[in-house]
VOPAGU-2260 file (C-alpha; in pm, 1 decimal, decimal comma):
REM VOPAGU-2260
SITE   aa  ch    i         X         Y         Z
SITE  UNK   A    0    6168,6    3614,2    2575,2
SITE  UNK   A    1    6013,4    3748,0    2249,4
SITE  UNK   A    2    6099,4    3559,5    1909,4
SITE  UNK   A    3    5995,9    3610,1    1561,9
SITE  UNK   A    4    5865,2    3227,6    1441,0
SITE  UNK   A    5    6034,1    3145,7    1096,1
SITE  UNK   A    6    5825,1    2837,5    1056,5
SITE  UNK   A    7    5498,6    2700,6    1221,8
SITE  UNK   A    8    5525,2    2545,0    1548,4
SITE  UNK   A    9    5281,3    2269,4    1645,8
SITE  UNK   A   10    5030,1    2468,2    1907,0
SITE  UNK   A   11    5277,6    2756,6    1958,7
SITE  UNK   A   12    5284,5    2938,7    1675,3
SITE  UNK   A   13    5290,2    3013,7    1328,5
SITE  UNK   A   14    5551,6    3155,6    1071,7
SITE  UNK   A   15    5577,3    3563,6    1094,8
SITE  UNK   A   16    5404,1    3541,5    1422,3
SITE  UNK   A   17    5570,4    3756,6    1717,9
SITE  UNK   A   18    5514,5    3612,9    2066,8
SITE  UNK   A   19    5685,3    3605,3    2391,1
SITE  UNK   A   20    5812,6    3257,3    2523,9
SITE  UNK   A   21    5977,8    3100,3    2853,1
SITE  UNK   A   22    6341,8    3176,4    2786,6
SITE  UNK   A   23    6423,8    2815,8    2811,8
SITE  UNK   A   24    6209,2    2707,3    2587,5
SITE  UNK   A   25    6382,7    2962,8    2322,8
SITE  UNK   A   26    6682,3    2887,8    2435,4
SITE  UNK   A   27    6672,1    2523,4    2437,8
SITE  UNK   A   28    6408,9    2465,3    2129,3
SITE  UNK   A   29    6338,8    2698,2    1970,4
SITE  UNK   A   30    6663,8    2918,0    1857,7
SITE  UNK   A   31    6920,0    2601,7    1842,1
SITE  UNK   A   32    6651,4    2427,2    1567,5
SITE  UNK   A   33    6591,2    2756,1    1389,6
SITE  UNK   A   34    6253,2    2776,5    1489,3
SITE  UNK   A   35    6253,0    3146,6    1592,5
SITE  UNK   A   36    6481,9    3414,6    1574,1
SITE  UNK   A   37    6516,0    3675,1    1891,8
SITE  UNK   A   38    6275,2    3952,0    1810,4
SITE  UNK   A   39    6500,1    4264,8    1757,5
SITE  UNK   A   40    6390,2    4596,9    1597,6
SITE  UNK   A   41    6626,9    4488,2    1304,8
SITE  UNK   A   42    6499,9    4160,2    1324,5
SITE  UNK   A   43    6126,4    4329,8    1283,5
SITE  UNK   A   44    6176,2    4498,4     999,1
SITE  UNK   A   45    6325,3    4253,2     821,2
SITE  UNK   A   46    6001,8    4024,0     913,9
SITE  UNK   A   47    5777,5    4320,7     771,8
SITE  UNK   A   48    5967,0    4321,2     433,7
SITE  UNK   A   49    5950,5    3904,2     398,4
SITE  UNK   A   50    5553,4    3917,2     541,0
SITE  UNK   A   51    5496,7    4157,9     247,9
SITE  UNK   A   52    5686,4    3987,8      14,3
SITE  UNK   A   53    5493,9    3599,6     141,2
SITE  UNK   A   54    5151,5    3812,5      90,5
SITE  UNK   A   55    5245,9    3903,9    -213,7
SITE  UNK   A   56    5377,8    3585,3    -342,4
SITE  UNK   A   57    5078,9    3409,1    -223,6
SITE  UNK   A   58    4816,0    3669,4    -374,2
SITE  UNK   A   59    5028,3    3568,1    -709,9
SITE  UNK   A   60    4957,5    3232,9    -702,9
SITE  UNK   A   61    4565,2    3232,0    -582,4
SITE  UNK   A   62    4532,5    3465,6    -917,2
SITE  UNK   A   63    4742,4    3212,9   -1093,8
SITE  UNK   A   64    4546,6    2897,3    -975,2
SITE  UNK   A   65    4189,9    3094,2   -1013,7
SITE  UNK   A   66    4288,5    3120,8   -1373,8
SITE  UNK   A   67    4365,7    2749,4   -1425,3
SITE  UNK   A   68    3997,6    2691,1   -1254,6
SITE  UNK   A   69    3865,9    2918,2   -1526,6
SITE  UNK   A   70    4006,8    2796,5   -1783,5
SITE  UNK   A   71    3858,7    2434,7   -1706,8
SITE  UNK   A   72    3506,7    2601,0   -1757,8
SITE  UNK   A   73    3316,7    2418,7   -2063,6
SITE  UNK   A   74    3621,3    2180,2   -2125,1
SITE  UNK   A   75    3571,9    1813,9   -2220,3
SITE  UNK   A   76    3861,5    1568,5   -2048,1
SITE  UNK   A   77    3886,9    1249,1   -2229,0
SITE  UNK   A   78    4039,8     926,7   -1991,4
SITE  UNK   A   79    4071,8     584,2   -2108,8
SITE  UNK   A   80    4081,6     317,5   -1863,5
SITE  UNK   A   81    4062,7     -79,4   -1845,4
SITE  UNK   A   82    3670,0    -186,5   -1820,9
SITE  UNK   A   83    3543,5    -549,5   -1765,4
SITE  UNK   A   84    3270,4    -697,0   -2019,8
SITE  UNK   A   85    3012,4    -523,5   -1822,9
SITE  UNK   A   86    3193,1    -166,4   -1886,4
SITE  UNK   A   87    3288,1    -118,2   -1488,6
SITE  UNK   A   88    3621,1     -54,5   -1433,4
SITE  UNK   A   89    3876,9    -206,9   -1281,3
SITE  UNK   A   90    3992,5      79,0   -1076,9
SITE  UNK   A   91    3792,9     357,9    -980,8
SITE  UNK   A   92    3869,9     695,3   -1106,8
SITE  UNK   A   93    3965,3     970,7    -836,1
SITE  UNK   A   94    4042,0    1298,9    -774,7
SITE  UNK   A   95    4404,5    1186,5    -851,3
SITE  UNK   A   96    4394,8    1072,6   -1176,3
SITE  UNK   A   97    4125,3    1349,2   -1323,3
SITE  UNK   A   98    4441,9    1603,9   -1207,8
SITE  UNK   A   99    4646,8    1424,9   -1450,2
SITE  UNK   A  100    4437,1    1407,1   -1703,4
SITE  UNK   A  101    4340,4    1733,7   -1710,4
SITE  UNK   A  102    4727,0    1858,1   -1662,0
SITE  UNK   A  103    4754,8    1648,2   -1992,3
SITE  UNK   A  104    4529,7    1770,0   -2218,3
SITE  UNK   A  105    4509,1    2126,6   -2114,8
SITE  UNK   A  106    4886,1    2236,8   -1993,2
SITE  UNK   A  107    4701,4    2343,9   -1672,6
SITE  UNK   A  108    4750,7    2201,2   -1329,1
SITE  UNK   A  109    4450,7    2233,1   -1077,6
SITE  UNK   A  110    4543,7    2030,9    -691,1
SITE  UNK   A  111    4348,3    1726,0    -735,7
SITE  UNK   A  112    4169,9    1817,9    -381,3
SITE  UNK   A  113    4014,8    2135,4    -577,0
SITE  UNK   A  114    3815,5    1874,1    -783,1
SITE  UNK   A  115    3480,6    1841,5    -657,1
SITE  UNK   A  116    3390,7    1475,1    -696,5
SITE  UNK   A  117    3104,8    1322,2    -459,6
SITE  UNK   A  118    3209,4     943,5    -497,5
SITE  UNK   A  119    3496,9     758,8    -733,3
SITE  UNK   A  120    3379,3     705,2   -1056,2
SITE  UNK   A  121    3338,0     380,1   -1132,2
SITE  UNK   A  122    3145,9     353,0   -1507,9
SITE  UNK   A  123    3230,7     460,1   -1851,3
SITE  UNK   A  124    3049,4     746,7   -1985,3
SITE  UNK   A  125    3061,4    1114,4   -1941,4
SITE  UNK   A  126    3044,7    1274,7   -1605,5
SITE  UNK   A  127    2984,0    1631,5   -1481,3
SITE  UNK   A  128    3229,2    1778,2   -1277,9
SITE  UNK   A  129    3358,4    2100,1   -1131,2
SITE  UNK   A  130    3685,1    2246,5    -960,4
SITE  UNK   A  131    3663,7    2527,3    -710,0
SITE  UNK   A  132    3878,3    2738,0    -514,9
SITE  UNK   A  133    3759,0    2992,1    -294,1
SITE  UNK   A  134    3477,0    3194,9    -501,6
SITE  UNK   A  135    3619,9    3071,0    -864,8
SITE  UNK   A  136    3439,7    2777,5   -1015,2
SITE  UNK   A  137    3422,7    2600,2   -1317,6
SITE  UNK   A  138    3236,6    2348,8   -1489,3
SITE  UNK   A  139    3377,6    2041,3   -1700,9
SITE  UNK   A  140    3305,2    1686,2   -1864,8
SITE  UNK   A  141    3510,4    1389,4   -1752,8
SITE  UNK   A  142    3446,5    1139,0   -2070,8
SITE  UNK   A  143    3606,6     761,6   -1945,1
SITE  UNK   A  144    3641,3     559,2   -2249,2
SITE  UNK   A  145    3735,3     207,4   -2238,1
SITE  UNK   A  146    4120,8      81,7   -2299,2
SITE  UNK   A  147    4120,9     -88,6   -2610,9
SITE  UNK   A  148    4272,7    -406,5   -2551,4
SITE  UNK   A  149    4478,2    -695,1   -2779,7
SITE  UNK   A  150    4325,3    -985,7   -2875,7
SITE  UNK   A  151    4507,2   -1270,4   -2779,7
SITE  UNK   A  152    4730,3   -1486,7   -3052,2
């Protein structure tokens, strides 16, 4: 039986893809959980028009998210975060947290897993980074300051 996937199925296939299954598979799986649709000539256009309109959509967003990248390029990001007398900190800073901060002080927001860090950072100072996606790159400063903390009464 041919279908038309409307999602990805684990080692089967993936969403827009045409294919022909075992009808009892289709008819068992796939069609009762909305899976796959039967592959009419209807049904095929209508897949062309929301394949084009996915493409499209995602094309969008890469162009939206290579922007963000860019406009990281040259940027300082200040952090604060609790240090012990030695100025380590407590908790290491990831890819995580450097997301957030950035989506703080600059309105943008980058994936955290775009961030290219090679290990947590784990000392005050100021540390070179960089985010990438695909052939867009850019170029910041992390600066981790130390928490001030209260002096106890």
């Amino acid at each position: 039986m041919r279908v038309i996937f409307l999602q990805d199925v684990s080692k089967i296939g993936r969403k827009f893809d045409v294919k022909d299954v075992a009808d009892g598979y289709a008819r068992n799986f796939l069609l009762p959980r909305k899976c796959a649709v039967l592959a009419t000539p209807d049904a095929e256009k209508r897949l062309a028009a929301e394949r084009a309109r996915s493409e499209a959509s995602r094309a969008l967003a890469g162009e939206l998210l290579a922007q963000n990248i860019r406009a990281l390029e040259g940027v300082k990001i200040e952090l604060t975060a609790r240090v012990n007398v030695r100025g380590h900190l407590f908790a290491s800073v990831g890819q995580e947290e450097i997301a957030t901060a950035i989506a703080a002080a600059r309105r943008v927001e980058i994936p955290p897993e775009l961030i290219q860090l090679e290990k947590p950072i784990k000392e005050v100072g100021e540390h070179a980074l960089a985010a990438r996606s695909g052939e867009t790159i850019a170029h910041f400063v992390l600066s981790v300051k130390p928490l001030e903390q209260k002096k106890g009464t």
